[in-house]
Each structure stands twice: as structure tokens, then as C-alpha cells.
N, C-alpha and C positions, 0 to 999 in steps of 0.2 A: 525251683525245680524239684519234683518227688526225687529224683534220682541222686540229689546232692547230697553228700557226706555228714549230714548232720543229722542225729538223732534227739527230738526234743526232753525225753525222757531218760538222756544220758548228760551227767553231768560232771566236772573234774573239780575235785577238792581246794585246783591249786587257782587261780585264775592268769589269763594271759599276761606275761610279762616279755619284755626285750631287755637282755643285759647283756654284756658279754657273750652276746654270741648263740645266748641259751633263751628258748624260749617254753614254756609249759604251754598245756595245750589251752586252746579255749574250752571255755565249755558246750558242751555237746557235739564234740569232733568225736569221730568213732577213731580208735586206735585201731589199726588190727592186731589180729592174734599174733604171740609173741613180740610184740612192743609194750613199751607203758609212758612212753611222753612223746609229746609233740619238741619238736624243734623249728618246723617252720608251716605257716599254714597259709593260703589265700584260698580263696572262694570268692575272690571278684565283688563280694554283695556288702563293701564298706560305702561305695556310693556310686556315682557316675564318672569318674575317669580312676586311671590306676593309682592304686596305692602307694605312696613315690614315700613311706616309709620301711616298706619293703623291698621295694624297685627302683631301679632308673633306665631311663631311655639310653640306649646307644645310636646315635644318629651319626647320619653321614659314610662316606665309605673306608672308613678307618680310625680306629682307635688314634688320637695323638700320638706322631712318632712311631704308630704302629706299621704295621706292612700293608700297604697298598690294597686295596678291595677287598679286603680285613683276611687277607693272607690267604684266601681262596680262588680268587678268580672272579667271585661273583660280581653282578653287573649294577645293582639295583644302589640307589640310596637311600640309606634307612631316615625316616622321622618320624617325631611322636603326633603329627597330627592324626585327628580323630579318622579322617578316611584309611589309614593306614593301619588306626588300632583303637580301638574302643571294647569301654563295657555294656553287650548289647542289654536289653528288655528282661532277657532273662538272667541278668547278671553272670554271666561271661566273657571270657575276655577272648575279642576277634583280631587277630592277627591277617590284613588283606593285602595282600601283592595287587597293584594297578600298574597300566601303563602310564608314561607321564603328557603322552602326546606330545613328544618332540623324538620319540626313538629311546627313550631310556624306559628306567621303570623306580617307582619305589615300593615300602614296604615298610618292617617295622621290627626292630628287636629289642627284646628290654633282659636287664641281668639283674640278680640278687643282689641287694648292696651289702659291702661289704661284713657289717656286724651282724650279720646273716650266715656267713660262712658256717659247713658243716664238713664237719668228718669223725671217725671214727677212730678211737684208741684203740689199743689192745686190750682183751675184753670186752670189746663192745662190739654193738653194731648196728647201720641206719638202715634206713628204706626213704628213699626219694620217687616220687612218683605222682601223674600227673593223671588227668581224664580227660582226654582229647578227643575230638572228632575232626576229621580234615576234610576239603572239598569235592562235590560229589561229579565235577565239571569230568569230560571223558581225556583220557592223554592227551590227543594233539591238542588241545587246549590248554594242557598243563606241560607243557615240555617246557623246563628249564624251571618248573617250580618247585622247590626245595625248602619245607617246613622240616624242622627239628627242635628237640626239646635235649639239652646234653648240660654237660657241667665242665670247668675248666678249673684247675688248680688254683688257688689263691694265688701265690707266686705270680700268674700270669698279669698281676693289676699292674700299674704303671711301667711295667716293663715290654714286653709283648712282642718278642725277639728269643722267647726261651721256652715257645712251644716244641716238639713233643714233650722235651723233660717235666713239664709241669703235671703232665695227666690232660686227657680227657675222655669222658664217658659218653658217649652218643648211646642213649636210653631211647629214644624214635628219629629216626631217621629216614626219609624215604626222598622221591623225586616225579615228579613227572605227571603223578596223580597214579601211579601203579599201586597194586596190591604189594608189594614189597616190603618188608620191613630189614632195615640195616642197623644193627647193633654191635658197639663197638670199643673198643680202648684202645686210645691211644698215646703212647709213654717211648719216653728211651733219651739217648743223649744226641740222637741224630734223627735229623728228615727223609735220610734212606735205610732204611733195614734194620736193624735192632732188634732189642726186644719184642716189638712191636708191630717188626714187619711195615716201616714206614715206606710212603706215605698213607698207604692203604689202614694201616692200624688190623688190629686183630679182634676180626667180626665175625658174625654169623648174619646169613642171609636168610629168609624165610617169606615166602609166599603164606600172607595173609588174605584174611575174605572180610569186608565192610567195616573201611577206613571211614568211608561214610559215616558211619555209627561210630555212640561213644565206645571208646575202649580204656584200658588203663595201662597204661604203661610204668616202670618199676626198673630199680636197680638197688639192689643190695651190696653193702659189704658186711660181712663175718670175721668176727673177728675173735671170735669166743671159741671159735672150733682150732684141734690141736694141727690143724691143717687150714689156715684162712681161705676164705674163698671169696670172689665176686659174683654174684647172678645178675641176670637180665630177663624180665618177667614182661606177657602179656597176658591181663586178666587174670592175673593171676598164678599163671601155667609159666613153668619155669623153658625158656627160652636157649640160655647158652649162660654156661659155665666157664670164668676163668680161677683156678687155683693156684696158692703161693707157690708149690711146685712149677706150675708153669711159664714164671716168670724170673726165678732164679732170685738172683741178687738185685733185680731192679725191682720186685714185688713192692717195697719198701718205699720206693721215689712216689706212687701211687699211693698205697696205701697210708702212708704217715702224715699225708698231705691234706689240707683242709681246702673247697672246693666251694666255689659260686652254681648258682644253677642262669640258664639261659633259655631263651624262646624266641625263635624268628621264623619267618617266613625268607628265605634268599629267595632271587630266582637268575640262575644261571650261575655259573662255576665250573670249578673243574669235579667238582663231585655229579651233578647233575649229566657234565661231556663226557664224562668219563662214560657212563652209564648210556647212552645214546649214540657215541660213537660219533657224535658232531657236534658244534658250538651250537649253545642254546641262551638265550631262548626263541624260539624260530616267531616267523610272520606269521605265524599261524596261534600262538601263544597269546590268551587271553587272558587271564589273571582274572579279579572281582573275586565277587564272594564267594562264586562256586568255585575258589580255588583257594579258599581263604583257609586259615587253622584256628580251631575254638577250641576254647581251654574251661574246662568246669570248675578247676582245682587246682592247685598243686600243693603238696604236702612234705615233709622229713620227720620223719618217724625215726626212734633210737630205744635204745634199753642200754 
């Protein structure tokens, strides 16, 4: 695709490695301004199915031992079959909610593996961020569909009973097929109120225009500034600001904490009900690909 992240006439001195955790860029990944390495990169175009050295599938409706309908509500069953999630033609990665034709639905989520984990020290700082386009089908065909791209604390791996305290960063989030964008964090030692204002987490809502189209989405931590901050970016354009002030003594449970990133498609939960004011996904909810989430990229950029 012209539009993809790679410049043939930029090239990095160091070449791709994985070790601990750390990776250098490849060559001809464009950095942006004020970075200078890559930490983690896909571009879907290593071959025809996902790259399962950087990924793995989360199937079924719950982590082992975890909470029930992966502690949401949601309805669907996630698998790594290809109707569910492939790398299309143009080497991206399609994320598609279907029905299953018995009254259920599935769908498909994959997370960073582990020796992937990123986060940020003191003095430092990342940029996680992704170029999505999501389905152009109209609402009542999308009620109870729920794509997100978000990050969950390390901590949260084989335990998964110790959410909010772990962190998580909802970087896109929407539902339904609305122009909406939901962005968010979510922290604290409890599931109601906190620092975080649980279970709702501490977001900012915005009326976006053509989710249809690619856009990019973004989340910063700083950590270099004598006041840390976290942003939430689209395209660019800075979105919603959370600052170390703003969180007091938990700033820390967040920030000090190294993070997985995630991709799904749900459809129905309580994030979706909440937002419709009734259980979804209704008989009118069609799923496929005009309701599907495609992914160009995703990136972790650091200095």
C-alpha cells in the first residue's frame, strides 16, 4: 500500500533484533519526530497469516481461570480462524465479527506476547499507536459491535483477577459503528470509584468524522517532563491529557508498569449496553466485513 509506513530510502544503522524485551527498528520504518527506536513494529506483510512471533491468539470466552466473558459481558467467541481474522491482499490485518448461525457470534482477538512488553522509565518516553480503519456498515447493523485497540498491564498475565490495578489504556474505542471515539484509563485498587472513577475509567468522548477511512491512533507516556503526562492522539492532534498531578499517589501503579498491547473486535457487553441503553446485539445486527476492523500497522516507538 502507498500509504504504509515505510520509506525505501530511509534506512536504520542497527537492524531488527528481539531480546529482552527490546527491539531496534527495521530498516526503513519511519520514526516520528522526537523518537529515535523502534520497540515494536508489524506491518502484517511477513506473509499470509499472523505473525505468532509477535502475537498470539486469545480464543474462547475467557482467559483460563479468568472471569467469565473476559470480564465484560461480551457475548461472542473469539478464534483464530481465518473467517474471523486474516491478512487480506493488501497485507493487513482484518479483524471480522460474524454470526454463528445457531444465535451466538464469533470474532477474534490477538495480544502482544509477552517478550514484547513495553513501557516507559523515568526519563523516558513511548508512543504506541496503530492505523486502523473500521466498518463502513450503518448502526442498526452494527449495534453491539465493539472494536478496540487498548493495552493491559503486564501483571495482568496468568493472573486476571487484578484488573483495574494493573492499568489499562483504551487508545480506540468505539461501538455500534458511531462516529465516536472513547479514550481512556483505567487504574486503581477497586472496580468502583477510585482513582479512576471505576468502572467507567477516566475518558474523554469525541465525535469523530470517517472511521471508515484510515486514521491513526496514539498514546503517549512522558516521562522526561518535570510534570509526567499521558496523551491520547488522533492523527495526530492531541485528544485528552492525563497528568501526574491528576492522579496523585496512584500515578505510579500506571506509569511504572510495563504493558501488552491488544486488538479485537467484541460484539455486545456491557460497554456497548451501556452506550444503547439495552442488551446488544440486537436481531437486527449483522456483523461481516462491513463491520469488520483493519489494521495497517501497529507500532512502539521510545527515546
Amino acid at each position: 500500500m502507498l500509504t504504509r509506513r515505510l520509506l525505501a530510502l530511509a534506512a536504520l544503522s542497527t537492524p531488527s533484533v528481539h531480546a529482552n524485551a527490546a527491539a531496534t527498528a527495521n530498516a526503513g520504518v519511519r520514526i516520528p519526530a522526537g523518537f529515535d527506536r523502534v520497540l515494536f513494529y508489524d506491518d502484517f506483510s511477513s506473509g499470509t497469516t499472523l505473525d505468532l512471533s509477535k502475537w498470539t491468539y486469545d480464543t474462547g470466552t475467557q482467559y483460563p481461570g479468568g472471569p467469565a466473558k473476559w470480564g465484560t459481558g461480551e457475548v461472542q467467541t473469539y478464534t483464530s480462524s481465518p473467517d474471523n481474522i486474516h491478512i487480506t491482499p493488501d497485507q493487513t490485518l482484518r479483524i471480522v465479527p460474524l454470526p454463528d448461525g445457531h444465535g451466538g457470534w464469533t470474532s477474534a482477538r490477538i495480544e502482544m506476547l509477552a517478550g514484547w512488553d513495553v513501557g516507559a522509565a523515568v526519563g523516558q518516553k513511548i508512543r504506541i499507536e496503530a492505523r486502523i480503519r473500521l466498518g463502513p456498515a450503518p448502526r442498526g447493523d452494527q449495534m453491539g459491535i465493539w472494536p478496540a485497540f487498548w493495552t493491559l498491564g503486564s501483571a495482568y498475565r496468568g493472573h486476571y483477577q487484578n484488573w483495574p490495578s494493573v492499568g489499562e489504556v483504551d487508545i480506540l474505542e468505539t461501538a455500534h459503528g458511531v462516529s465516536r471515539l472513547w479514550q481512556t484509563l483505567h487504574c486503581g485498587p477497586t472496580a468502583k470509584g477510585g482513582p479512576c472513577n471505576e468502572p467507567g475509567g477516566r475518558s474523554k468522548q469525541a465525535d469523530e468524522h470517517g472511521f471508515k477511512n484510515w486514521n491513526v491512533f496514539a498514546w503517549e507516556m512522558d516521562r522526561r517532563r518535570p510534570e509526567e503526562r499521558m496523551t491520547w492522539f488522533v492523527n495526530d492532534q492531541p485528544r485528552f491529557v492525563l497528568k501526574q498531578s491528576d492522579m496523585g499517589k496512584y500515578w505510579g501503579s500506571v506509569a511504572n508498569t510495563k504493558m501488552f498491547l491488544l486488538l479485537n473486535v467484541a460484539v455486545g457487553g456491557a460497554f456497548p449496553d451501556g452506550i444503547a441503553g439495552f442488551r446488544t446485539p440486537t436481531n437486527e445486527t449483522i456483523g461481516g466485513l462491513d463491520a469488520a476492523m483493519e489494521v495497517d500497522y501497529v507500532a512502539v516507538y521510545g527515546v
